[in-house]
N, C-alpha and C positions, 0 to 999 in steps of 0.2 A: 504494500500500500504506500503511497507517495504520499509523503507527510508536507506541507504548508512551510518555508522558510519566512515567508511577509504574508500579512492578514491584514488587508485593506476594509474597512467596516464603516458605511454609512459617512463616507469622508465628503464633504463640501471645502471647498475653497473656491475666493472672490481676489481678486485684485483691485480693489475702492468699490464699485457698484456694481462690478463685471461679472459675474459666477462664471468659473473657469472649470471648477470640476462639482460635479454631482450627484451627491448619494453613490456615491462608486463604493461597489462590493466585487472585491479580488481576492482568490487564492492564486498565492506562486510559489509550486512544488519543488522542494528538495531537489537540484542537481539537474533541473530544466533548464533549456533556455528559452524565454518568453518573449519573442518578438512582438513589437507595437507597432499598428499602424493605424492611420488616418487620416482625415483633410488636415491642409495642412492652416496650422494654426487653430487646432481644435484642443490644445493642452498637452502633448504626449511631453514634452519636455518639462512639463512643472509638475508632471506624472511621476517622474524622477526625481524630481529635487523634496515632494513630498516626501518619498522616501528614504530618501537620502537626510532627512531632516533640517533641507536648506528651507525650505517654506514647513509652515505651520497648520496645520487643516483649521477651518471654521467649527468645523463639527466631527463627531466620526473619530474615529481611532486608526492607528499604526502598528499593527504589533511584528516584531523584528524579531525572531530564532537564531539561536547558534552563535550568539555575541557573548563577550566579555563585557558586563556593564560599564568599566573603567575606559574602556576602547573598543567602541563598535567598530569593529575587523568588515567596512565596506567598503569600495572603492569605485569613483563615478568618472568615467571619460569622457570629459565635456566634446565638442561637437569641435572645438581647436583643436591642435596640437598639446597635449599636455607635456611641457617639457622646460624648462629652465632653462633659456637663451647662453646663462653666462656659466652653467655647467657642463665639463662634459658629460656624455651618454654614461658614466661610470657615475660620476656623483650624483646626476637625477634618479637615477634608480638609487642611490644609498641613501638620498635625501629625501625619498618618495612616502616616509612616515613621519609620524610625529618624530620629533630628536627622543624620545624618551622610550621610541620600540624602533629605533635604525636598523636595519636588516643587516646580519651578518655578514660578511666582506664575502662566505663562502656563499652565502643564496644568491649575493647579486653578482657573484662569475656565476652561478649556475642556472638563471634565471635569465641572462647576456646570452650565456652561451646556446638556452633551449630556443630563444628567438631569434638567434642569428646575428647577434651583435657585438661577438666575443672582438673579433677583431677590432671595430669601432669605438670599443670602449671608452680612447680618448678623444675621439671625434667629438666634438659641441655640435645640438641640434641643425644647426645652419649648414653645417656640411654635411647632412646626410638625406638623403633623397627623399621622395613624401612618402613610401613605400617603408622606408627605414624608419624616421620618424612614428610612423603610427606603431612599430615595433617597440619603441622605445617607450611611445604610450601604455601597450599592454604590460612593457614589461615592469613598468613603473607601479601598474596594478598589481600585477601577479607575484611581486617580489617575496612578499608577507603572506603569500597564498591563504586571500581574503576570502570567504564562505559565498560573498555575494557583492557582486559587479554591475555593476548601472553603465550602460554604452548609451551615447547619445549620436544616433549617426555618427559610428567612429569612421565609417569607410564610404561615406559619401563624395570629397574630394580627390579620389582616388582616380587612376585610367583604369579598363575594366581588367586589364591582365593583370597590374598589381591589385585590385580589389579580389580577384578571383584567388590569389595567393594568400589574403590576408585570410578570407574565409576557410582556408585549408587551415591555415596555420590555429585561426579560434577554435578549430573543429580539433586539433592534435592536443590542444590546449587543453580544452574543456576534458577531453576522454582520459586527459591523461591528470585533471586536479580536481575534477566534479563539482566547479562553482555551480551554482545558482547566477545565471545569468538573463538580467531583464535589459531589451537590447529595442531601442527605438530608431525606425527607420521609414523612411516616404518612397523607398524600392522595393516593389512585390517579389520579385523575385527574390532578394534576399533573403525577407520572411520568409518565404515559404523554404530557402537552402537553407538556413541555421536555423530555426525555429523548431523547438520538440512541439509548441502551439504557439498561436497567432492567435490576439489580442485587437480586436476592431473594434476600434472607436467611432463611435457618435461626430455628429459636427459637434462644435463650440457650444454646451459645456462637455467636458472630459466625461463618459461613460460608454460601459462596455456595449458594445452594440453587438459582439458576438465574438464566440472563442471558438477558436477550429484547432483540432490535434492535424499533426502530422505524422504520417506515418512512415515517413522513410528511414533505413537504418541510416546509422552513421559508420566511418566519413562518408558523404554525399561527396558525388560528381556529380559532371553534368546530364549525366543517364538520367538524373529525375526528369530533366526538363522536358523529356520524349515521354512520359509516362502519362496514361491518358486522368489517372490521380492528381497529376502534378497541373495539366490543362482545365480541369475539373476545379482543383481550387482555386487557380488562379481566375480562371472565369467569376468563382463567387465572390473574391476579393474585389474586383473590378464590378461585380454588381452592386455589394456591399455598399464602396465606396464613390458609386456613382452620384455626381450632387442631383438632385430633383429642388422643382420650384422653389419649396419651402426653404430648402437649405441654400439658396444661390445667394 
């Protein structure tokens, strides 16, 4: 039985007169990864930061599994580049916690070295390609191998050959540390390639308009995309999130 990591209950939030999210009721399983998607501008990124605990709900509760109350062990990659301009790729990963749980010199060679960065080490962000950089984002997450991971379109500014590698590389990732990963994106097709389910949103305010499993195993190639499953959902995605009057 897949047990709940985050238990979203009856959450509202407004931004001054705006209601942004509403009455949202989520369970997000243990060691899933949960793709978001939606119009855009319907809330999925302050979906995040709700539970990330950068915003505060109006109403409704958060309840958060598998933390250390001292230091909730989450980590969120904002939709930039998360990296530290004036360090190299070796100090943004040893400075990617608080100063008071710094990852040990031996996680972050072994953390460099699982995303391909060994050699970069001393490379500063600016010299390493956007490809590399978003490496050094994961790697800055995964350093303290945190329970649960918040992606904010990490791989939206990407070309699609290096997006297509990044997705191998979360998929090697994920199989090989079992986060819990809730991962917001405005590309169907990604959804549906990394998503154990798909999370569809409502227009403006934030609520689930419907959840679809996936059932493909992992790692995924591109073999899904031929699969008359894989045409099937993405047809409902695309119906789903089709605007009608009301919503225009």
């Amino acid at each position: 039985m897949n047990t709940s990591v985050v238990e979203i209950k009856e959450v509202c939030f407004s931004y001054g007169a705006e209601l942004v999210v509403d009455h949202l009721d989520v369970e997000v399983r243990s060691a899933e990864i949960l793709t978001v998607v939606g119009p855009s501008g319907c809330g999925k990124s302050t979906f995040l930061r709700l539970i990330a605990g950068l915003e505060k709900p109006k109403s409704g509760e958060i309840l958060i599994r598998q933390f250390e109350q001292e230091n909730k062990n989450l980590r969120f990659l904002f939709q930039d580049y998360d990296a530290f301009p004036w360090y190299t790729t070796w100090e943004n990963v040893k400075r990617s916690a608080s100063k008071n749980h710094y990852p040990s010199d031996e996680n972050v060679e072994a953390v460099l070295q699982r995303v391909g960065l060994w050699n970069s080490r001393d490379k500063y962000p600016g010299e390493l390609s956007g490809g590399m950089r978003k490496r050094l984002a994961l790697a800055r997450c995964l350093v303290n191998n945190p329970p649960l991971l918040l992606l904010d379109e990490p791989f939206s500014k990407l070309d699609v050959d290096t997006r297509y590698e990044m997705y191998t590389l979360l998929q090697e990732l994920w199989q090989e540390f079992h986060q819990t990963i809730i991962l917001v994106t405005h590309d169907l097709h990604e959804a549906i390639f990394l998503g154990t389910r798909i999370l569809v949103s409502t227009y403006l305010p934030f609520k689930v308009r419907k959840i679809i499993d996936i059932p493909f195993q992992y790692p995924r190639t591109d073999y899904i995309t031929v699969s008359q499953k894989y045409l099937e959902i993405m047809q409902s995605l695309r119906e789903l999130l089709r605007p009608t009057n009301e919503n225009k």
